[in-house]
C-alpha positions in Angstrom: -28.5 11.8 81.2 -29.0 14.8 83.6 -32.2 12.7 84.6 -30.7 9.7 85.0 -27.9 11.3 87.7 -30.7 13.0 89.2 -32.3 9.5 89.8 -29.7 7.9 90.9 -28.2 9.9 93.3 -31.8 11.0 95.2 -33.1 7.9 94.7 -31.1 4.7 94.1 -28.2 5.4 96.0 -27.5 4.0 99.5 -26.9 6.6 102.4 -24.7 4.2 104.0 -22.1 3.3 101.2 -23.1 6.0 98.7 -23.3 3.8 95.7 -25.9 2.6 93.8 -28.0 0.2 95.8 -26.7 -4.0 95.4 -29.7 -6.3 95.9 -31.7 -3.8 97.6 -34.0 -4.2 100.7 -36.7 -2.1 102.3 -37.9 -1.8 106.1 -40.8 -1.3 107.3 -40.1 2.5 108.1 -39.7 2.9 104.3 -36.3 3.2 103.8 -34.1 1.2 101.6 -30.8 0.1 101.7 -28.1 -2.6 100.2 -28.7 -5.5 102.3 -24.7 -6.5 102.8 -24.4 -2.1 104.2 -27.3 -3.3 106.7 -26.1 -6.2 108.0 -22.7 -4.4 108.5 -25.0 -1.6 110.5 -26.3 -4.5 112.2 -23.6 -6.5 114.0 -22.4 -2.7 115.2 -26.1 -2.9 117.2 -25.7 -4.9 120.2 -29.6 -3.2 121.5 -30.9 -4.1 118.4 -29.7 -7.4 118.4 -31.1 -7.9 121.5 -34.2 -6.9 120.9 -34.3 -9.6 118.0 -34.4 -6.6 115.0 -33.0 -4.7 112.8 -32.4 -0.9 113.1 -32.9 1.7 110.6 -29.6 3.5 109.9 -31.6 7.2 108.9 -34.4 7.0 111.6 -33.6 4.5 113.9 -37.1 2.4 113.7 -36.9 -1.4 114.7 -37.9 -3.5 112.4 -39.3 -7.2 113.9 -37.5 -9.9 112.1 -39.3 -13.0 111.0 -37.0 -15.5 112.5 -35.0 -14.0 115.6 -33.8 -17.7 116.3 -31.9 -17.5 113.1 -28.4 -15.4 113.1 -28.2 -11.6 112.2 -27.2 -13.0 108.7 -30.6 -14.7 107.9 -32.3 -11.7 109.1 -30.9 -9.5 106.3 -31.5 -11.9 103.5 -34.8 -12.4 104.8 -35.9 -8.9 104.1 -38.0 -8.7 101.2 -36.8 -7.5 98.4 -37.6 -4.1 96.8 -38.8 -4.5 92.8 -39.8 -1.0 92.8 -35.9 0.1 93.3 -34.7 -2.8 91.1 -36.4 -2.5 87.9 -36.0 1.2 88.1 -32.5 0.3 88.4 -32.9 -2.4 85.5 -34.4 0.4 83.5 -32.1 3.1 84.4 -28.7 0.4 82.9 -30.9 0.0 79.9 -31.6 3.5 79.0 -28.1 4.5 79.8 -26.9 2.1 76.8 -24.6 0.1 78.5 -23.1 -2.7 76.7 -25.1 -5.8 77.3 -21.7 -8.3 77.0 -19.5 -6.1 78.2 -22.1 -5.4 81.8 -21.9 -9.4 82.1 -18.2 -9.0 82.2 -17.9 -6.3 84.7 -17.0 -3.3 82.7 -19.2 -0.6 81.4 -18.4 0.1 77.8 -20.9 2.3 76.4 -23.5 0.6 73.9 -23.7 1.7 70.0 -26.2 -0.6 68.1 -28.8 -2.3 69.5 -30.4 -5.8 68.2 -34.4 -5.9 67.8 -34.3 -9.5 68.4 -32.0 -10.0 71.0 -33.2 -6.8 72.1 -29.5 -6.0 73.6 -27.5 -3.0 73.9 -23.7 -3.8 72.3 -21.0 -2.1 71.9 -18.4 -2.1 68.4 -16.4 -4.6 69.6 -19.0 -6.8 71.1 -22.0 -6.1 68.0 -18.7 -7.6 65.6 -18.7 -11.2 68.1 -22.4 -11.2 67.5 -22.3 -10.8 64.1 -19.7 -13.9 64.3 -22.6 -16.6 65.6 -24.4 -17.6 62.2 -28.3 -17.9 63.7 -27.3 -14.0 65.1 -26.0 -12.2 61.8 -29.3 -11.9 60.4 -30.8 -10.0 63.6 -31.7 -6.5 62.8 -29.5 -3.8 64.3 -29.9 -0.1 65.4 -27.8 2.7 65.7 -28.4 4.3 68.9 -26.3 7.1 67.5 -28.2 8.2 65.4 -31.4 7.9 67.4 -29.6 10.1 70.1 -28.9 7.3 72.2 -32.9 6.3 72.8 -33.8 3.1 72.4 -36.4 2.7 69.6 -39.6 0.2 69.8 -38.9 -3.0 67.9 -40.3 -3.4 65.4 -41.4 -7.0 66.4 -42.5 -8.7 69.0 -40.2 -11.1 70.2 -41.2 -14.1 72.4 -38.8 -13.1 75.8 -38.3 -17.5 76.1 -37.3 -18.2 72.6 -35.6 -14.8 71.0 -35.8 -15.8 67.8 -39.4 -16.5 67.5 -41.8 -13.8 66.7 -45.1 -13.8 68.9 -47.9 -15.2 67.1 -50.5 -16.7 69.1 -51.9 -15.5 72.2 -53.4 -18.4 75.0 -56.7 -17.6 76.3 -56.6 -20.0 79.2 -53.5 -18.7 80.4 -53.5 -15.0 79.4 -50.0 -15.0 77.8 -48.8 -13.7 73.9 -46.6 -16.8 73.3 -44.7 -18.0 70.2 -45.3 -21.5 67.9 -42.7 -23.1 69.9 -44.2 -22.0 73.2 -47.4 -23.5 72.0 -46.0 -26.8 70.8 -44.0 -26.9 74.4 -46.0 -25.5 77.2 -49.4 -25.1 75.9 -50.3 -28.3 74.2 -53.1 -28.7 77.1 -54.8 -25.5 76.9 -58.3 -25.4 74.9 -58.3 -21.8 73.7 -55.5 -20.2 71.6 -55.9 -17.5 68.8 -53.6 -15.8 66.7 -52.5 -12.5 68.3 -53.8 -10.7 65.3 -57.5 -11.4 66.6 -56.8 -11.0 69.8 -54.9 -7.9 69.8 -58.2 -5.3 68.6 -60.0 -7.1 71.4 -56.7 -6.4 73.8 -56.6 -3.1 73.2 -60.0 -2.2 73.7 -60.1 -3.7 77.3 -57.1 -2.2 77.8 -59.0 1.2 76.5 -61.9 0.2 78.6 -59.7 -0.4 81.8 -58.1 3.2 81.3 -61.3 4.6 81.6 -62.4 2.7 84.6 -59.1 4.1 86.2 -59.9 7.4 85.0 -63.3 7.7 86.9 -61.7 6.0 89.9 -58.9 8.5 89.9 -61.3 11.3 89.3 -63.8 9.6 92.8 -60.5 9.7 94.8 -59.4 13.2 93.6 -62.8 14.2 94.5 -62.8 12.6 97.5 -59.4 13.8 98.6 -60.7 17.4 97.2 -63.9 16.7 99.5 -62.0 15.2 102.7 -59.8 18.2 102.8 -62.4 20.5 102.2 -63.9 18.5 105.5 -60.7 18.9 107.6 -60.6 22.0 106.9 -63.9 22.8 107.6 -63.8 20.6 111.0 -60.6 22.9 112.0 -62.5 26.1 111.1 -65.5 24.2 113.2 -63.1 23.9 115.9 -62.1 27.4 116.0 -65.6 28.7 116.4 -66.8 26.2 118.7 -63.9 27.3 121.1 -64.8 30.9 120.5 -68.2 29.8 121.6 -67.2 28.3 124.7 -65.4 31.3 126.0 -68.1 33.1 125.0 -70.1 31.1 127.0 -67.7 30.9 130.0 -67.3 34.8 129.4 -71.6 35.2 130.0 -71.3 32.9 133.3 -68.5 34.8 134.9 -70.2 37.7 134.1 -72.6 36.8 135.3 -70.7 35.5 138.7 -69.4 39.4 138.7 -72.3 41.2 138.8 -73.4 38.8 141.7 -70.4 39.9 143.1 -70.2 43.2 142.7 -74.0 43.7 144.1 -72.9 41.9 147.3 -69.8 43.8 147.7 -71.7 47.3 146.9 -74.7 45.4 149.5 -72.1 45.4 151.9 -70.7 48.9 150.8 -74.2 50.4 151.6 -74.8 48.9 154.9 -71.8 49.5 156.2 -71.7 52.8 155.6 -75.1 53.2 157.0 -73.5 51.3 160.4 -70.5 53.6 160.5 -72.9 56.9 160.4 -74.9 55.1 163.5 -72.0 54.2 165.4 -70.7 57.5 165.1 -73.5 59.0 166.5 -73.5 56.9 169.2 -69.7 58.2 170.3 -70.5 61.6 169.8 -72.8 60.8 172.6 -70.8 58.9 174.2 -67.8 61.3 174.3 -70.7 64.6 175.5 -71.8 62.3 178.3 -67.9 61.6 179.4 -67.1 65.3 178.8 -70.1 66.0 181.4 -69.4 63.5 184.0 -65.4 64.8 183.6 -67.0 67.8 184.6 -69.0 67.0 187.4 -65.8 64.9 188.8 -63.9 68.0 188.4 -66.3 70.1 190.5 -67.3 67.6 193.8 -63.5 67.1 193.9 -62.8 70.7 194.3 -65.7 71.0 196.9 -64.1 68.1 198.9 -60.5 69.0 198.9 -61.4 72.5 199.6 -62.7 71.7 203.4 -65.3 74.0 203.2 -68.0 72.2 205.0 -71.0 74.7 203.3 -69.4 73.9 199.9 -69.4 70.3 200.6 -73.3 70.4 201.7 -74.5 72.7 198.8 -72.8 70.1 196.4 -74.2 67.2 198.1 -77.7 68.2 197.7 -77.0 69.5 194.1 -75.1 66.1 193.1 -78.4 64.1 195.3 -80.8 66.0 192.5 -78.8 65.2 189.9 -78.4 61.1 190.6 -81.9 61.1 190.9 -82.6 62.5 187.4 -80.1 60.0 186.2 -82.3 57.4 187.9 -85.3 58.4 186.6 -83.8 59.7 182.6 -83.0 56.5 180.3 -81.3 56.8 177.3 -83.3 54.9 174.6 -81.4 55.5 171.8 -81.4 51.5 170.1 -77.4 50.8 170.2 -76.6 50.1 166.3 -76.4 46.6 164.6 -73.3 45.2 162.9 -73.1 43.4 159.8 -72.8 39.6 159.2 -71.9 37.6 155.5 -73.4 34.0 155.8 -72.6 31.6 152.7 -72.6 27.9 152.1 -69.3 26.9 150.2 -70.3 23.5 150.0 -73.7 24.1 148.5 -72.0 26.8 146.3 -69.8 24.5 145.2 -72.2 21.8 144.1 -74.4 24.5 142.1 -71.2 25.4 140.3 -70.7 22.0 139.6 -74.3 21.5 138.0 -73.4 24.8 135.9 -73.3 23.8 132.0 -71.4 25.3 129.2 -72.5 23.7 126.8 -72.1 20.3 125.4 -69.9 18.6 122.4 -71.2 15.6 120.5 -69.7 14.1 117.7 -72.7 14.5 115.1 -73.0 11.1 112.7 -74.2 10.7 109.3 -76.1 8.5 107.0 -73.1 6.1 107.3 -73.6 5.6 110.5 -76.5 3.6 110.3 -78.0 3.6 114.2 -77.7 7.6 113.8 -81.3 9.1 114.0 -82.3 12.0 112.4 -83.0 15.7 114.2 -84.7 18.2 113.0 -82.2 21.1 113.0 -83.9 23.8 111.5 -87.0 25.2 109.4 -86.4 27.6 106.7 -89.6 29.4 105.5 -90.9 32.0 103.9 -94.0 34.4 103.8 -96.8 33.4 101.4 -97.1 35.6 98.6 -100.4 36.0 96.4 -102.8 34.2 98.5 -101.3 30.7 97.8 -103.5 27.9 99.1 -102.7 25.2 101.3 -102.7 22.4 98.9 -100.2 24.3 96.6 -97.1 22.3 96.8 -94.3 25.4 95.3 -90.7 24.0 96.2 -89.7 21.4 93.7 -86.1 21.0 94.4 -83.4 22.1 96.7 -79.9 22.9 96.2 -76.8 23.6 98.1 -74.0 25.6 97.3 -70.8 27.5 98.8 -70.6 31.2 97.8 -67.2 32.6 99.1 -67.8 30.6 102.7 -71.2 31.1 102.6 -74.0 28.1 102.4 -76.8 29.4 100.0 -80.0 27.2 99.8 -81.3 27.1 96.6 -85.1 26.3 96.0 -86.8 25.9 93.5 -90.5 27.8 93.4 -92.2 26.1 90.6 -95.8 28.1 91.7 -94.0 31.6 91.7 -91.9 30.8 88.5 -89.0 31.9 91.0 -85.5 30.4 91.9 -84.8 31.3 95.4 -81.2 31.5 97.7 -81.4 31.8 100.7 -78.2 32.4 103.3 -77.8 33.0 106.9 -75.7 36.3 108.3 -75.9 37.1 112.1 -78.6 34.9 112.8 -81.0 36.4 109.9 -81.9 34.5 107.2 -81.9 36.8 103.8 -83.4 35.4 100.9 -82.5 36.9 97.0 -84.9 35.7 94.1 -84.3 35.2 90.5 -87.4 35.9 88.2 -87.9 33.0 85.6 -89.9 32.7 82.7 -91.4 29.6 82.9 -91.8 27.3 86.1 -88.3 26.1 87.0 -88.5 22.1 87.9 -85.3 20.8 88.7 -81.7 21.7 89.7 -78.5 20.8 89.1 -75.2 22.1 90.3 -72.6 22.4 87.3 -69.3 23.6 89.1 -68.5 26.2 91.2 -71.5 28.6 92.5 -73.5 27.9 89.2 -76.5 26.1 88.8 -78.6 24.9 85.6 -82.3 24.8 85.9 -84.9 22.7 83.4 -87.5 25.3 81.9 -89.9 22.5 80.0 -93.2 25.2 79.2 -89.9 26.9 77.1 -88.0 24.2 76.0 -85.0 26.0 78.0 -82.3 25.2 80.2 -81.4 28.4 82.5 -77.6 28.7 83.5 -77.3 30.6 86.7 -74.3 32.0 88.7 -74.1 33.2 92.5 -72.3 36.1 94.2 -75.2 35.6 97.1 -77.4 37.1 94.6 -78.6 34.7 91.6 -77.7 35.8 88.0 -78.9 34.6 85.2 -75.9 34.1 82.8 -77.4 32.4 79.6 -79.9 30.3 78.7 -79.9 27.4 75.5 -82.9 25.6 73.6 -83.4 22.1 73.5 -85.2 20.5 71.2 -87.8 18.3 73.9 -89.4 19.4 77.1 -86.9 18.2 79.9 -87.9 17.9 83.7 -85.1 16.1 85.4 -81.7 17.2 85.2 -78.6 16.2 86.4 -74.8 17.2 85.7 -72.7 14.2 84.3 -69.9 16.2 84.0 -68.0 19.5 83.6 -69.0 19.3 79.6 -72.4 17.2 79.4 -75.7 17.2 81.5 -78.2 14.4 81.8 -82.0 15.2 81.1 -85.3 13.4 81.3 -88.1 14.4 79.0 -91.7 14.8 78.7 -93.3 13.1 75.8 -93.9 10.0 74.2 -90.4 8.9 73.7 -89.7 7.0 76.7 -85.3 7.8 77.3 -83.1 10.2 78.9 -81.0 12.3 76.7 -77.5 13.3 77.2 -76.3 17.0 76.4 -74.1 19.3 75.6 -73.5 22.4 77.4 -75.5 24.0 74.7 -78.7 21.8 74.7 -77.1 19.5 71.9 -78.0 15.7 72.5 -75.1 13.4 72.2 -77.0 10.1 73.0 -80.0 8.7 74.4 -80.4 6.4 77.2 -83.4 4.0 77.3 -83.7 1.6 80.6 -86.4 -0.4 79.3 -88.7 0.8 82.7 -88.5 4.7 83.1 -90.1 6.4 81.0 -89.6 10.4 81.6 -88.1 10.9 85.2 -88.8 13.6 87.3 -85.6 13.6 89.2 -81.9 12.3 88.0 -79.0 11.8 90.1 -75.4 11.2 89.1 -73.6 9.2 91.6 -69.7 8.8 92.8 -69.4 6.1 90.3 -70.4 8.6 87.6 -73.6 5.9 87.2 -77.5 7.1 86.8 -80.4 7.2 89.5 -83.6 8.1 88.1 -87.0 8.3 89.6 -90.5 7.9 87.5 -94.0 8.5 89.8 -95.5 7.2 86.8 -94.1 3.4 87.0 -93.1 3.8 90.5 -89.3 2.3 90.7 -86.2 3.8 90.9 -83.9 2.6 88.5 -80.2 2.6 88.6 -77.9 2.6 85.4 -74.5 3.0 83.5 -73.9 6.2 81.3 -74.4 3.3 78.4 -78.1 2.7 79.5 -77.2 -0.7 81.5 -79.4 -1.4 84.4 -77.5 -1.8 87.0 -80.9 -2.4 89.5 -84.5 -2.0 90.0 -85.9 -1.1 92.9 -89.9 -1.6 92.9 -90.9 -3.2 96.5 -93.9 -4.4 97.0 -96.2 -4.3 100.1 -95.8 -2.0 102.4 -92.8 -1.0 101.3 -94.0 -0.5 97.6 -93.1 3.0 96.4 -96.8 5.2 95.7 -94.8 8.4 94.0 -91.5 8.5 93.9 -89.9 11.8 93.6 -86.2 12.9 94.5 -83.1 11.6 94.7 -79.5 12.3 96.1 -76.5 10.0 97.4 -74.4 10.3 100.3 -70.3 10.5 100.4 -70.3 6.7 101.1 -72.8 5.9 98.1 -76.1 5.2 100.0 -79.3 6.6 98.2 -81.6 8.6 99.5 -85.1 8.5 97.8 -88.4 10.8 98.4 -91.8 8.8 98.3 -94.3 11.6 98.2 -97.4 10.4 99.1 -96.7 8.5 101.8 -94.7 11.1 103.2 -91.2 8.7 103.4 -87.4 9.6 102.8 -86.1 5.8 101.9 -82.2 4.8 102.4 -81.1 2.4 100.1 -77.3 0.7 99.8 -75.4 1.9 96.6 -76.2 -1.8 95.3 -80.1 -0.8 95.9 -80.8 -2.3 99.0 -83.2 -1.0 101.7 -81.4 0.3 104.8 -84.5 1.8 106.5 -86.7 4.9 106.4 -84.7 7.8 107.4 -87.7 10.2 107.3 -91.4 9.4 107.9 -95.1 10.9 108.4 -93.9 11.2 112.1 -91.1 14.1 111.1 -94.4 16.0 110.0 -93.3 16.4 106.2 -96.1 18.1 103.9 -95.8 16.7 100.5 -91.9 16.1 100.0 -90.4 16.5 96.6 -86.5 17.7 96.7 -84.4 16.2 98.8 -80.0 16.9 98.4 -77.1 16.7 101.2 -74.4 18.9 102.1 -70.6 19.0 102.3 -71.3 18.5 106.4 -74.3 15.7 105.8 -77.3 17.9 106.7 -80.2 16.6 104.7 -82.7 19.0 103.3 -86.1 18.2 102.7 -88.5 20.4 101.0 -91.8 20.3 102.8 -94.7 22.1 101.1 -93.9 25.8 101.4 -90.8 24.8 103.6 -87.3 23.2 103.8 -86.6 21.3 106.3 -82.6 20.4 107.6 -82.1 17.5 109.2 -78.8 16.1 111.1 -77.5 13.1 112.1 -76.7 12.3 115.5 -77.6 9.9 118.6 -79.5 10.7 122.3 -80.4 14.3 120.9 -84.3 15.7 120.8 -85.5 17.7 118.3 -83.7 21.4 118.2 -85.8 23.2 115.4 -85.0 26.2 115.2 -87.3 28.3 112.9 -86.1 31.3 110.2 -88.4 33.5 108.7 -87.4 35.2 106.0 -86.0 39.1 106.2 
């Protein structure tokens, strides 16, 4: 009861007259509300009237009417109606027991017994009138008392036209349980009826079926929900850094800008000082020449004023020597420079203009079909042992998340090694895990763990990551298994080496549950699970990829013939959107095909100068790695970019 108050007053009562809703009505803002309240709301909108709609009491959206010809009381009733609210409201009067008779009256007397056949709620009074009718008193009746008030299942199943009639048949052509008299009535035409007891096993096992079907698409969309909000978040973390960059970036030019300046200024520092020292000497000459001719002044107008005419003649002939030494003495001191700063502002301003940043695109993906791909870096390592050149080591590649960090995983088939490689300031580390046997394929199984197929041992290896592999157990199988793929969180798909052509599926501890046989692969070298928890397996031994249901039902072939035909057909992964990227060895291809397995185009050719290609995967952010002999390459997607390799070696 608590739940039913707690439902109807949160949920299926009306905000404007607070009772429960009356022929309910939703706009298109989502809100819901008793159609008569709303067209009372209305009429007290002249603006909304006007604009030919009707407002939203709680958040004041317009809603466009169908018909704005028609008056404000046609716009209401034309509203569509909202089930949703109404049946839970149906369902809520039912399971509150209200008297059936008693509702259709207008009064709410509480229900007692309830009638299988009818299937009515009644109360004392009323369940004594339907005793009363003769065809009624035989109907089977409940106490809901002593079922605490919960209505049980009936124990028959009624036909909802003609109460009295049990459900017998069910009508093929029109997908509908019905009774004799329904039969006799409405579906005297149809061709195929059967008794619902034949058709109810068959019923219940597509209804079984259907269950599952929604159970894998709700576990896609969770994924993809889990994967889209790993993205966003990822993009917003991307964002972040990519800002950080730019200032950084911006931070390196004005710095550089300041040290430009800051040479000029001290340029301008030094010469000036160098100036001032000059110019100085040149007053302190200035001021002993003025201090001397002072002098001189000084003396012939004391010989003139004194009218002593020997005075005046001895200081003539002195002051006659002494203009001629000025005549013939020069000074040749050079009179010191000054200092100019000459700069272009126009010119300055259009090299600041051609100064770059840096440069955002938007990089695609495989979805985007006209996106090319760009080779975005080389990982490689130093060659141990004196490996030769036709030794072709990495098998498979793998990526993982490792507390934020991206660890590559390779496999090194030659070595008998699993490798992980991750980046950290610009240094790629690398951390190896001793096998063994040679490792052939991996699969991730949750998390940062891996499994890896050991076929010289019969083994499957189970390995964990904190950076550093681990090896955390290891389980016997009972055939030699190459491919290897994880179906789910409890069951792994493998393809074996031997004469028995099928692909087994396992337990976590090596235990086969069933065995999948396509009819054309024989023992695959690569297996890939897909979003629609269906089977991709590759065979360089019959050269097709094949495409199949957990059940072993071919879903498609792909063999093409000509130049397209396959000549060794090795890896396999899918993209977020379902596409199917395949690995043809030998000549050197990465093939896109549609989930339904139809070419798209070559992604990858002899042109992106790959050695021997074998695993292929993608990543949560749609690089695509590529072994290539005794390298991996990564690959984005993106449009009007060159190649941008940058190349790690291994610390």
């Amino acid at each position: 009861m608590a739940t039913a108050k707690k439902l109807t007053d949160n949920h299926l009562t009306c905000v404007i007259c607070t009772e429960v809703f009356t022929d309910p009505a939703t706009l298109q803002c989502s809100h819901t509300f008793c159609k008569s309240c709303l067209l009372k709301y209305t009429k007290t909108q002249p603006q909304a009237i006007q604009a030919k709609s009707i407002p939203c009491p709680s958040c004041r959206q317009l809603t466009k009417v169908a018909n704005p010809a028609r008056p404000v009381e046609e716009w209401v009733r034309q509203l569509k109606p909202n089930h949703i609210i109404q049946s839970l409201m149906d369902d809520l009067e039912e399971s509150s027991g209200t008297c059936s008779m008693c509702k259709d009256d207008g009064e709410t007397t509480q229900g007692t017994m309830w009638c299988t056949i009818c299937d009515d709620v009644f109360c004392d009074g009323c369940l004594q009138l339907h005793k009363k009718i003769p065809r009624l008193r035989d109907h089977k009746v409940i106490d809901l008392r002593i079922h605490r008030n919960e209505k049980p299942m009936a124990s028959s199943f009624m036909c909802r036209i003609h109460k009295d009639e049990k459900i017998k048949l069910f009508c093929k052509d029109c997908r509908m349980a019905i009774c004799t008299v329904c039969c006799s009535i409405k579906h005297r035409k149809c061709d195929d009826v059967e008794t619902i007891d034949t058709i109810t096993p068959l019923v219940k096992e597509s209804l079984i079926t259907e269950t599952r079907n929604q159970e894998k698409k709700i576990d896609t969309y969770t994924d993809n929900i889990s994967s889209t909000n790993s993205k966003i978040e990822r993009l917003s973390t991307n964002a972040r850094e990519m800002k950080d960059q730019v200032q950084k970036v911006r931070m390196a030019a004005v710095d550089v800008l300041l040290k430009k300046e800051k040479k000029l200024l001290d340029r301008i520092d030094q010469l000036t000082k160098i100036r001032i020292e000059e110019w100085k000497a040149h007053r302190k000459f200035q001021e002993i020449e003025l201090q001397m001719h002072q002098q001189r002044y000084e003396f012939i107008d004391k010989a003139v004023t004194s009218h002593c005419v020997a005075d005046m003649y001895d200081i003539y002939e002195t002051v006659a020597v002494a203009s001629r030494d000025e005549d013939t003495s020069e000074d040749k001191r050079p009179i010191p420079s000054t200092i100019f700063f000459t700069h272009d502002t126009d010119k300055l301003r259009r090299y600041v203009d051609e100064v770059q940043l840096g440069e955002v695109k938007v990089v695609g993906g495989l979805c985007d079909r006209t996106s090319s791909p760009v080779l975005l870096k080389t990982i490689d390592y130093s060659r141990q042992g004196g490996i030769q050149p036709f030794s072709k080591v990495l098998f498979d590649v793998a990526v993982l998340v490792v507390d934020g960090i991206k660890v590559t995983v390779v496999i090194d088939s030659f070595y008998r090694r699993l490798r992980a490689y991750y980046t950290s300031n610009k240094r790629l580390f690398e951390k190896c895990l001793d096998l063994p046997t040679g490792p052939k394929q991996v699969a991730k199984v949750g998390g940062a763990r891996v499994a890896v197929t050991l076929p010289d041992t019969k083994q499957i290896a189970f390995i964990s990551f904190n950076t550093k592999p681990t090896q955390v157990s290891t389980v016997k199988t009972k055939r030699k298994y190459y491919g290897l793929a994880c179906l789910n969180s409890s069951q792994l798909v493998a393809g074996g080496i031997g004469s028995r052509a099928s692909v087994d599926v396992l337990d976590m501890k090596g235990n086969v549950l069933k065995s999948i046989n396509t009819g054309v692969i024989k023992n695959p070298s690569y297996i890939h699970v897909t979003r629609n928890n269906n089977l991709i397996f590759s065979d360089a031994a019959v050269k097709s990829l094949v495409s199949a249901t957990c059940d072993g039902e071919v879903v498609f072939t792909y063999t093409p013939s000509g130049d397209k035909a396959l000549k060794c057909p090795w890896g396999v992964t899918t993209s977020s959107t379902g596409d199917i990227l395949l690995v043809d060895r030998d000549t050197k291809r990465v093939i896109q095909l549609t989930e339904s397995g139809q070419f798209v185009r070559d992604v990858l050719t002899q042109h992106d100068r790959l050695e021997c290609p074998l695993g292929i995967c993608l990543d949560d952010d749609g690089l695509l790695y590529v072994t290539s002999d005794d390298h991996v390459k990564v690959f984005t997607f993106c449009e009007g970019l060159t190649e941008i390799d940058t190349h790690y070696s291994v610390v």
